[in-house]
C-alpha positions, 0 to 999 in steps of 0.5 A: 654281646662282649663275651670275656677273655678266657684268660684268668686275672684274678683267682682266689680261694678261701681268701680272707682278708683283714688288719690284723686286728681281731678286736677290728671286727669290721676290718675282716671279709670272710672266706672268698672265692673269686674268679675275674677274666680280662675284660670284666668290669666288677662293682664292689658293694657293702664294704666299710672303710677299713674293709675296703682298705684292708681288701685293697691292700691285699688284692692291690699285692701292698700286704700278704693274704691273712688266709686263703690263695690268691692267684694274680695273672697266673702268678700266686701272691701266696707263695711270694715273698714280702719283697716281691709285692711290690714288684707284682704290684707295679707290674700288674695294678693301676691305682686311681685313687677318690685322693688323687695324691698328684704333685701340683707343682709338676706338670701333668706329664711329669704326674704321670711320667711317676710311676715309671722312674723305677723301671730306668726306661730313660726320659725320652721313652718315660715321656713317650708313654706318658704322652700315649696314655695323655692322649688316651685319656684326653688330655694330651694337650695339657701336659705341660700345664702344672697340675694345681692349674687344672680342674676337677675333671682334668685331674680325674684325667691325670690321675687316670693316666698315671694308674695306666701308664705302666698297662697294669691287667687290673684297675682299682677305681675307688669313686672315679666320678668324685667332684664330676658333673653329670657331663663329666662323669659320662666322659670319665665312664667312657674312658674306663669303658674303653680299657674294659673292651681292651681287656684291663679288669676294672674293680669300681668302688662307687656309689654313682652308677655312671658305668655298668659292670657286667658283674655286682659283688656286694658284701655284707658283714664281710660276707659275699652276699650276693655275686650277680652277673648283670648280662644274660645268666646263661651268658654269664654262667660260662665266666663264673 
């Protein structure tokens, strides 16, 4: 049986999310506590759009915590300034989106060379880890194909590559499988599959069960209703 990384990726305590809108009911989760270590591949359940958006901007670091703590890697969001988000953000979480907002007219090493131009690493070393991720992903023989060329699966790929390419701790996956066929699904499980193993925390938002994740969180009216471990509980109680 896999057993965790004891390291600590996500921690957080009575942490309360929402739009800043009270009459938005919907968009709030109440108080949650969590705790996530390398290597945990987490599906989220029972949220609503703005829910979800709301819970993605705050633990994807694009918006301050309304209440609560939120500790990311051993470094407390809450205490950080707004203009440090970003910088937290690009550093430590990959985004691969159900919209996978590619530029079609660049090649797909230019797609996933994107997130990199901020850091000033130079054009060889931009190509040479986006070339690394490509292949990780397998799709390494395409990358000098401009994207609006690809299909469905191949831009799952690209959009998985450029989330990566930066070796975030944690991974949102909002509908992974959106567009795939049940073949193609498989293969974009294994993919995920292999940075679980490698010690990247996943977050998977879906409604295709194409990967099993050792841990179910499921909402409901932005309550944490259930937080069900999916391995053995004695196994699991260790990680909790």
């Amino acid at each position: 049986m896999m057993r965790f990384n004891e390291r600590v990726v996500i921690w957080t305590e009575a942490l309360e999310v929402c739009q800043c809108n009270t009459v938005l009911k919907e968009s709030w989760i109440q108080p949650l506590d969590l705790r996530a270590c390398r290597g945990e591949a987490i599906r989220i359940e029972g949220l609503g759009n703005r829910q979800k958006k709301a819970f993605m901007e705050v633990m994807g670091c694009m918006k301050m915590p309304h209440r609560g703590k939120y500790v990311l890697d051993y470094e407390d969001v809450c205490l950080m300034d707004k203009g440090s988000l970003p910088v937290l953000r690009n550093k430590k979480i990959g985004f691969m989106l159900k919209s996978d907002h590619l530029i079609d007219e660049l090649t797909v090493s230019e797609n996933v060379q994107m997130p990199l131009l901020p850091l000033s690493l130079g054009h060889i070393q931009n190509k040479i880890q986006a070339a690394a991720v490509l292949e990780r992903t397998g799709i390494e023989k395409r990358g000098d194909v401009a994207v609006s060329k690809l299909n469905a699966m191949e831009r799952r790929q690209v959009s998985l590559a450029r989330a990566i390419v930066k070796q975030p701790v944690m991974l949102f996956a909002d509908e992974p499988f959106y567009g795939l066929d049940t073949v193609e699904a498989q293969k974009m499980a294994g993919l995920l599959s292999s940075l679980q193993k490698d010690g990247m925390v996943l977050l998977l938002f879906s409604e295709a069960y194409c990967i099993e994740p050792h841990r179910v969180l499921r909402f409901k009216n932005g309550v944490l209703a259930e937080n069900r471990y999916t391995s053995d509980e004695e196994e699991a109680a260790k990680w909790a």
